[in-house]
C-alpha positions as CSV (number, residue, x, y, z in Angstrom):
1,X,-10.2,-66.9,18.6
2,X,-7.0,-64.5,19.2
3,X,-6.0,-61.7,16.9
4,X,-3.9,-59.4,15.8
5,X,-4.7,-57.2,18.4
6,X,-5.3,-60.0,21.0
7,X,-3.3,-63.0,20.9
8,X,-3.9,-64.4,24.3
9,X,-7.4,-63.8,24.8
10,X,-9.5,-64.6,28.2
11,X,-10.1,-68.1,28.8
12,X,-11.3,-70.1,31.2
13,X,-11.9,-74.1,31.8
14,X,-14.7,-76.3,30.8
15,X,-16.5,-76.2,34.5
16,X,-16.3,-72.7,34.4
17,X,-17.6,-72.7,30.8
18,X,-20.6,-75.3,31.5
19,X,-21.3,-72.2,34.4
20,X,-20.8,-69.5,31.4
21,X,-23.7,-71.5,29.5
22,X,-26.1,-71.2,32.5
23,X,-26.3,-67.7,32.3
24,X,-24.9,-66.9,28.7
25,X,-22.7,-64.3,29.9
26,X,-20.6,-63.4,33.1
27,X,-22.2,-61.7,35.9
28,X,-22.6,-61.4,39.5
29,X,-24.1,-64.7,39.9
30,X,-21.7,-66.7,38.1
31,X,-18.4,-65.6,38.2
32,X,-17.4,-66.5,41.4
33,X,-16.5,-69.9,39.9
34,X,-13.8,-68.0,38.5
35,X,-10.3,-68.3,40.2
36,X,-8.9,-65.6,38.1
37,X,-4.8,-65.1,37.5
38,X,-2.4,-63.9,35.3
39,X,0.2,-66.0,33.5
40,X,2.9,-65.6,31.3
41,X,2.1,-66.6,27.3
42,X,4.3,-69.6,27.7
43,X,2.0,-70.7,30.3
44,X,-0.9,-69.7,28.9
45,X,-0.1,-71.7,25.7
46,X,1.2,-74.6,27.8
47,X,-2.4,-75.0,29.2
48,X,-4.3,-74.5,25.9
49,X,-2.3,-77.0,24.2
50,X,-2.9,-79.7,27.2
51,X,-6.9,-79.3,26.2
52,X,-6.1,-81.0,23.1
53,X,-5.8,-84.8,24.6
54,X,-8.3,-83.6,27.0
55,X,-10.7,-85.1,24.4
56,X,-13.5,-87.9,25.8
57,X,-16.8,-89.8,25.5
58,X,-18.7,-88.8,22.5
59,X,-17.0,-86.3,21.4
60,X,-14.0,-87.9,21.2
61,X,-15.2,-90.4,19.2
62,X,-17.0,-88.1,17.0
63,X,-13.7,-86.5,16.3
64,X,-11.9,-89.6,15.5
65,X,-14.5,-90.7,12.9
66,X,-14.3,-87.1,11.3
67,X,-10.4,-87.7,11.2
68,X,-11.1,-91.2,9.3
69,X,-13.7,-89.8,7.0
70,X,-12.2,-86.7,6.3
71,X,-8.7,-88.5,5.5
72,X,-10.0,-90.9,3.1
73,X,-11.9,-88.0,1.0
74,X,-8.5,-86.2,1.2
75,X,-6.7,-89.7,-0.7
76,X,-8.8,-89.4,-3.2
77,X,-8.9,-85.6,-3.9
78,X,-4.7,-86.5,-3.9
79,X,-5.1,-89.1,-6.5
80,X,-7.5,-86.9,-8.5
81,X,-5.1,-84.0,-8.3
82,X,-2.1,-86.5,-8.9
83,X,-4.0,-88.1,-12.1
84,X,-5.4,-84.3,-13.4
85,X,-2.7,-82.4,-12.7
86,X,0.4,-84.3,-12.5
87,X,1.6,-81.7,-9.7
88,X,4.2,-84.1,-7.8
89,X,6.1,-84.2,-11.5
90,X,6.9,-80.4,-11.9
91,X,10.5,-79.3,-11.5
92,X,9.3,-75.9,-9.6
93,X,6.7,-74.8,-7.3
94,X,6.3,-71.3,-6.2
95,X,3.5,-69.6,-3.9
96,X,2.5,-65.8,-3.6
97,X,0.8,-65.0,-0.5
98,X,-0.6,-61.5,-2.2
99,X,-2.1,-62.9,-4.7
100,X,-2.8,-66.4,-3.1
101,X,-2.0,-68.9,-5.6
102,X,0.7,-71.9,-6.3
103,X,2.1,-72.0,-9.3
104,X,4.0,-75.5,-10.3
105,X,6.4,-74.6,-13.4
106,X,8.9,-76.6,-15.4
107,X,11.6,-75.0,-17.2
108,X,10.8,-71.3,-16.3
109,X,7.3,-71.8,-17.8
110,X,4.2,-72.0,-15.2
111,X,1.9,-75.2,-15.9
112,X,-0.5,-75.6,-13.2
113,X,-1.4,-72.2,-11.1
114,X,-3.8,-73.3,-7.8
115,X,-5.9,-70.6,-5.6
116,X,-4.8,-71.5,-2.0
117,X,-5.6,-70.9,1.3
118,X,-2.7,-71.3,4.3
119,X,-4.1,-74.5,6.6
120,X,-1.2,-74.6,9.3
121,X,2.4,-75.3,9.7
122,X,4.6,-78.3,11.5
123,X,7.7,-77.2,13.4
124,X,10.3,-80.3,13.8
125,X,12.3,-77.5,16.0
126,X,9.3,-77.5,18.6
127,X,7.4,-80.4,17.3
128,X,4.4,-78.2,17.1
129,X,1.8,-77.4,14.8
130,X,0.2,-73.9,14.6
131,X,-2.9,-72.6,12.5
132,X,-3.2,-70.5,10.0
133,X,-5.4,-68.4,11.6
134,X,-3.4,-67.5,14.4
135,X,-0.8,-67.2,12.5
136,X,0.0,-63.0,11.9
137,X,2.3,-63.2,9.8
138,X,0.4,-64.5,7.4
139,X,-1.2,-62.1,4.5
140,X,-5.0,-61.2,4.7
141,X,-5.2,-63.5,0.9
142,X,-4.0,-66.8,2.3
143,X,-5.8,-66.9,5.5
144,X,-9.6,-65.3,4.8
145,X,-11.5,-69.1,5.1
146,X,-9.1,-70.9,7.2
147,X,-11.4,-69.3,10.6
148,X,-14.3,-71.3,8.9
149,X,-12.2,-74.7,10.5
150,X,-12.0,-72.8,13.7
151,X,-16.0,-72.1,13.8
152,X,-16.4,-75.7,12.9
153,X,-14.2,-76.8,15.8
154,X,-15.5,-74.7,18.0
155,X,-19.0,-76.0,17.1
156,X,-18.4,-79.4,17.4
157,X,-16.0,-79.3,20.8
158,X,-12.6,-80.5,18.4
159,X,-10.0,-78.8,20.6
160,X,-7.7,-79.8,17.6
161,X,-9.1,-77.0,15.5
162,X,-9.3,-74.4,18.1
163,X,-5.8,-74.6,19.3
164,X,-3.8,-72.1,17.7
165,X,-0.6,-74.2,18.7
166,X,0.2,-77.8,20.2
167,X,2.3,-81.2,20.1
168,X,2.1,-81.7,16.6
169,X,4.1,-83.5,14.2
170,X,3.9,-84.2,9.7
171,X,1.4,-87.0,10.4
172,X,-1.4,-84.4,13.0
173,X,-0.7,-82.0,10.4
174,X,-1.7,-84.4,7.4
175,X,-4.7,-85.3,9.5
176,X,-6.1,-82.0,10.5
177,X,-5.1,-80.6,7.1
178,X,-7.8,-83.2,5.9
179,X,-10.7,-82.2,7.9
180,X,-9.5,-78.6,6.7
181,X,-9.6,-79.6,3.4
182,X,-13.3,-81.2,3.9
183,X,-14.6,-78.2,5.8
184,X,-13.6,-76.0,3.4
185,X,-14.5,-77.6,0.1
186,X,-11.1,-77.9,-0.8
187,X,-9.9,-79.7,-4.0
188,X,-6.5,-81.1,-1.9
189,X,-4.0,-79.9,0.2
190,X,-0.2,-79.5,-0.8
191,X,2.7,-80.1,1.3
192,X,5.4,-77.6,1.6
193,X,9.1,-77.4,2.7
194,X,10.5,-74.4,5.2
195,X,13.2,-74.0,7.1
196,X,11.8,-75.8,10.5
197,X,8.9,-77.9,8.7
198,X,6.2,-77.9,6.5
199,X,3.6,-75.8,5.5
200,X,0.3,-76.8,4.6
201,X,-2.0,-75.2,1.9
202,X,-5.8,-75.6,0.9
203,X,-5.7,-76.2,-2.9
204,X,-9.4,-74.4,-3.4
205,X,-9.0,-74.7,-7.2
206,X,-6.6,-75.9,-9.7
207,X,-6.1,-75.1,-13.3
208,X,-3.9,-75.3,-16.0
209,X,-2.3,-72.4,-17.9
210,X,-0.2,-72.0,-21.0
């Protein structure tokens, strides 16, 4: 996973990772597989993001069924929020990334206030979506589960979760938003405007106020 620190770390391609697994590490014996260069990050993220429709067999498969399942929970966690909460009715929504929450208001006066967690965002610019989690620029609050989706991905060999950024439009980001929102225990997920797109946030718990 990149950080702050590293945001284009090492990375190498499935044959040399099955040779990685052999061993467990890099060494003497196994890393003349390697065929090692240095590319620019456009590159670099050009590659990575190919990965994602690089997807096959089992595993592919495996991923498609977790996109069904995880998108029909997420309907009804909508229609549960919907019929709850009523939060598509309020004149005003507002998020704090400090403190981590959404608060839906009408008239000046906040009636639903949500605990959130950043899932991604869609650019219609780039037609990309990027992650949360390799998103910097987010606050420490809004991002501290969002690398549980990444573990999972990694885990189970979705490239679509371990991407920080590929060819993405409203529709991928609806759909990995939902396996998000399953992995994490979320109680929906909320939609927002910006400038270029949408962001997407993990609504973790809802309640109303006032």
């Amino acid at each position: 996973m990149p950080s702050a620190d590293c945001r284009y770390p090492d990375a190498w391609c499935a044959s040399c990772h099955a040779e990685l697994l052999k061993e467990g590490e890099w060494n003497e014996r196994n890393e003349a597989c390697l065929d090692l260069q240095i590319i620019c990050h456009h590159c670099y993220q050009a590659s990575m993001a190919a990965s994602v429709d690089a997807l096959d067999g089992p595993v592919e498969k495996a991923w498609i069924d977790t996109v069904a399942t995880a998108h029909q929970a997420l309907h009804e966690k909508q229609r549960v929020l919907e019929s709850d909460y009523g939060i598509s009715r309020f004149s005003r929504w507002d998020y704090d990334q400090p403190t981590g929450t959404l608060t839906f208001s009408d008239n000046g006066v906040a009636r639903v206030v949500a605990d959130i967690e950043f899932i991604g965002s869609v650019s219609e610019t780039t037609h990309t979506w990027l992650w949360a989690w390799a998103n910097f620029h987010n606050h420490a609050k809004v991002v501290s589960r969002i690398p549980d989706v990444w573990e999972f991905g990694e885990d189970k060999g979705f490239r679509h979760l371990t991407v920080p950024l590929w060819k993405g439009d409203a529709t991928d980001g609806w759909e990995v938003s939902g396996v998000a929102a399953d992995v994490l225990g979320a109680q929906g997920v909320y939609r927002a405007p910006t400038a270029h797109g949408f962001l997407y946030m993990a609504l973790m718990s809802v309640q109303t106020v006032g």
